[in-house]
Structures are given as C-alpha cells and as structure tokens.
Steps between C-alpha positions, in 0.01 A plus 500: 500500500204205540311611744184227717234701646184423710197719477221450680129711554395771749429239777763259448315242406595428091868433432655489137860415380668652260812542283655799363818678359330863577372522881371826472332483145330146623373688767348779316324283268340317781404789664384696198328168419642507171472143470226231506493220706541340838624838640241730345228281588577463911648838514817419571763783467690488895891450499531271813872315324720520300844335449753552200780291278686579201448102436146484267500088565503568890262800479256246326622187709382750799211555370367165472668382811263834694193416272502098650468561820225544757372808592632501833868474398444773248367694789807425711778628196295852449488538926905455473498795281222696619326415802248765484356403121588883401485514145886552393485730206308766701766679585645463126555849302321327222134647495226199435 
C-alpha cells in the first residue's frame, strides 16, 4: 500500500504533503522528529489525511496533484475527512 498524507502543526496553520508505503512508521518519524527538514523545523507531526493505493504512480500523481493547489482546497479535502482537524493517528496502538 502507497499511502498520501497531510500533516499539519498544533494550530492548523502549516500543511505538508507527503508520500509513503509505511503510514504508521512515517508517522513516527515525524513525530519522534527523526528527520530534518520542513517538518522538524515548523513542528509539524498532526495526521489531519490520509488516503491509500496499491498503484505507486497514482500515490505520487496524488501527491503532486494535493501539493499544487491552494491552500483553501487543501483545506476543503482534509474537512471531507475530518472536519474537526483531530489528529488521525491518536487513537493508533502505535506509541509516538
């Protein structure tokens, strides 16, 4: 499975993108701030959406599509999923 995420910050207010083919070990890295960059930096560790493939070329094609548009329309696809902003992997058995 591909799976395209969106994390954002404790107030909502940075988004990132992302690609993976392990939800839950993604997760832990960006929580555990295992990795540098973009993430790290802003603090940005909040499940807000997440969709999944077995197709890698439309996990990616996702991706970019998500990552080009405006914030408001990015906004709009996480409130489908999860109107409140509640950070999805909360309630994960997985311990971050």
């Amino acid at each position: 499975m591909y799976y395209v995420y969106i994390l954002t910050n404790w107030n909502n207010k940075v988004m990132y993108v992302g690609i993976t083919n392990n939800l839950e070990r993604r997760l832990y890295e960006h929580k555990s701030k295992l990795a540098d960059g973009f993430t790290n930096k802003y603090n940005v560790s909040k499940l807000v959406y997440y969709d999944s493939t077995t197709d890698v070329k439309a996990a990616i094609a996702r991706e970019k599509q998500i990552k080009g548009w405006i914030r408001k329309r990015k906004d709009e696809l996480v409130e489908e999923m999860n109107p409140s902003w509640e950070d999805l992997s909360a309630k994960w058995e997985v311990s971050f």
